[in-house]
C-alpha positions in Angstrom: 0.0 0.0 0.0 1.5 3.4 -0.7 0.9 6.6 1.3 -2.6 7.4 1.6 -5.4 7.5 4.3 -7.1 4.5 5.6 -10.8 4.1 7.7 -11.8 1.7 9.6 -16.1 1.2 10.0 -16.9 -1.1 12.3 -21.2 -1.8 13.2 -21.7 -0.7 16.2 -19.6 0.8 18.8 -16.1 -0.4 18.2 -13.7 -1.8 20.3 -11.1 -4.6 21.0 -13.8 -7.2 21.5 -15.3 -6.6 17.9 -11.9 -7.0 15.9 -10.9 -9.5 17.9 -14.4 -11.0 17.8 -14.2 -10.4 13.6 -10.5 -11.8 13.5 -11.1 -15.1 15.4 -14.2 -15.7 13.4 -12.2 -15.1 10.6 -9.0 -16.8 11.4 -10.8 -20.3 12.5 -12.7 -20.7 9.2 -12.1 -22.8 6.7 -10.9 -20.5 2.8 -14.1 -21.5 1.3 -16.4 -19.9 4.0 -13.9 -17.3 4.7 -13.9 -15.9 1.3 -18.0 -15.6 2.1 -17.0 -13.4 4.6 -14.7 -10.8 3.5 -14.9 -9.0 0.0 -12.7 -6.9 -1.8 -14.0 -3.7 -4.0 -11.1 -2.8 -6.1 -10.3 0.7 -7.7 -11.3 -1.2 -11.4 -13.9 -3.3 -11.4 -13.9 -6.6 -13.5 -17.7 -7.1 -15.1 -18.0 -10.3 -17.7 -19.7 -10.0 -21.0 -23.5 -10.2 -20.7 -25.8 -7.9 -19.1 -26.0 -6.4 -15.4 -28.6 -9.3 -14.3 -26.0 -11.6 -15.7 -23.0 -10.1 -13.7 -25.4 -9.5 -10.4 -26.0 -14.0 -10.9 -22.5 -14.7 -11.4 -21.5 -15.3 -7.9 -24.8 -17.8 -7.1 -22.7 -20.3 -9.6 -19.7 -20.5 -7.3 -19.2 -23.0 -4.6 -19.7 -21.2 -2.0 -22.8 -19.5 -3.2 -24.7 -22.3 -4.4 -27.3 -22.4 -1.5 -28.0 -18.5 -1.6 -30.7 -17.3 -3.4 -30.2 -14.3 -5.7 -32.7 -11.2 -4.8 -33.8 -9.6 -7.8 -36.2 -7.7 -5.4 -33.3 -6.2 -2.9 -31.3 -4.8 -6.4 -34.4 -3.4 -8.0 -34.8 -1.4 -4.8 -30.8 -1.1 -4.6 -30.9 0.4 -8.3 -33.9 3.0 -7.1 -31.9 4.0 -4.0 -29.0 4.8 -7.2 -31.6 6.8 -9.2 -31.6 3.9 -11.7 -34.5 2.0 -12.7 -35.4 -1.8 -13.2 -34.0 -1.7 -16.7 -30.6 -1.3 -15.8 -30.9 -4.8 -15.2 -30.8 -5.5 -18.6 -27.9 -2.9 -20.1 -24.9 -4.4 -21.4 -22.1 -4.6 -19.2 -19.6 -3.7 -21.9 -21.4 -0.1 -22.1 -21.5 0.8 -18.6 -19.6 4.1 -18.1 -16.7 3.3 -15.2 -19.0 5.0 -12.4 -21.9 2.4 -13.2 -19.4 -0.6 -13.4 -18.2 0.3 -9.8 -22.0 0.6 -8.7 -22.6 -2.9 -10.6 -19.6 -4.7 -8.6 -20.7 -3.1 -5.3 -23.7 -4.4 -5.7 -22.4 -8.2 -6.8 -20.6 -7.9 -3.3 -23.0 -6.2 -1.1 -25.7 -8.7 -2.5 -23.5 -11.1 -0.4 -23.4 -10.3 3.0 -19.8 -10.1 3.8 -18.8 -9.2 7.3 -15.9 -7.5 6.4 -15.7 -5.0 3.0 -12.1 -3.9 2.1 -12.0 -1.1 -0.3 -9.5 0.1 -2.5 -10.1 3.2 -3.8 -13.3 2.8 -5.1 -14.3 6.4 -5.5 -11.3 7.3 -7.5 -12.4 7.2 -11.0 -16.6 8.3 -10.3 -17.8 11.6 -10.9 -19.2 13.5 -7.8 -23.1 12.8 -7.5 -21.5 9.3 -8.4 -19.2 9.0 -5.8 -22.3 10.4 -3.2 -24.4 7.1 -4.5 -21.9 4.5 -4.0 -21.0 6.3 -0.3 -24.6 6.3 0.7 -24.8 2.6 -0.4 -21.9 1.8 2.0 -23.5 3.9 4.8 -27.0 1.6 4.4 -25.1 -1.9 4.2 -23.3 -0.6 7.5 -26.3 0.0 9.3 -28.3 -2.9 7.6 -26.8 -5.0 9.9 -24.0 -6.2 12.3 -21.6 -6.8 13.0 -20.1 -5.3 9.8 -16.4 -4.0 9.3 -15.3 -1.6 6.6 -11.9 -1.1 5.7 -11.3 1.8 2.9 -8.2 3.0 1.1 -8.1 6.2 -0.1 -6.0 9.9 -1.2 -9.5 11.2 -1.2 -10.4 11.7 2.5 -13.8 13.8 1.9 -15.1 10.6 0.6 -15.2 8.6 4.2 -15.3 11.1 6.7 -19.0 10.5 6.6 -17.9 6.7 7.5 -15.3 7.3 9.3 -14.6 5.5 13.7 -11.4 5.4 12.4 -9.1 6.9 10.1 -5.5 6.7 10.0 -2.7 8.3 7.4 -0.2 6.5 6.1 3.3 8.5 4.4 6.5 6.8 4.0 5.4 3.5 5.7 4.8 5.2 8.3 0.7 4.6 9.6 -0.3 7.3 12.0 -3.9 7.6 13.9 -5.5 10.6 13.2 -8.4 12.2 15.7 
């Protein structure tokens, strides 16, 4: 990781007990069902040929999804909550400007329920009203329910104040807490 500003989002009131709580859980699970549990959202997301619907599914064909049921219902009211309509569902995925792709792959992920969301710079590349969507979606899978962690890397801090327990800066290696 290279200098930049980190935040830390954890359900609920945080403290030792909840990462160490979140890290047992974590560290005593078998890869299969710990990849269930923690999800990545990187700076470029990766959508496959096909439409939206078809890159919302994708996951429900993997091992460790089998037994989940997709939601068409929760991403219809998702994609309302993004100012975007039930037809979205059906664009392209190969003609989705970068700021919709991120919203797509968020999606994909939240749809999952991971415990913990690490985040590299998602924000980086979205416009501004954009960037508000996809923070606002964060803030509602945070207080959907718990316990939920959210780690976020960023240069851009204005975007997680608004999430922010934590927040930390790192420059040179060097990781400092900030109040």
């Amino acid at each position: 990781m290279s200098s930049g500003d980190v935040c830390l989002q954890s359900a609920g009131e945080p403290n030792s007990r909840t990462y160490h709580d979140t890290y047992h859980s974590i560290h005593n699970t078998a890869p299969i069902q710990w990849r269930t549990q923690v999800a990545l959202l990187a700076q470029h997301p990766q959508l496959l040929e096909g439409s939206v619907l078809d890159n919302l599914q994708m996951p429900y064909r993997l091992q460790a999804h089998q037994q989940r049921r997709f939601d068409r219902e929760w991403h219809i009211a998702q994609l309302a909550h993004l100012e975007r309509g039930a037809d979205f569902l059906h664009q392209a995925a190969t003609h989705l400007s970068g700021g919709e792709r991120q919203l797509v792959n968020t999606l994909r992920l939240l749809q999952l329920r991971p415990r913990v969301l690490l985040l590299d710079e998602p924000t980086a590349a979205l416009d501004g009203e954009t960037s508000a969507q996809l923070v606002q979606l964060l803030i509602n899978w945070l207080r959907a329910d718990t316990p939920r962690t959210l780690l976020w890397v960023t240069h851009d801090t204005q975007d997680i104040m608004p999430l922010a327990d934590n927040h930390w800066h790192m420059q040179a290696g060097v990781l400092t807490e900030l109040s």
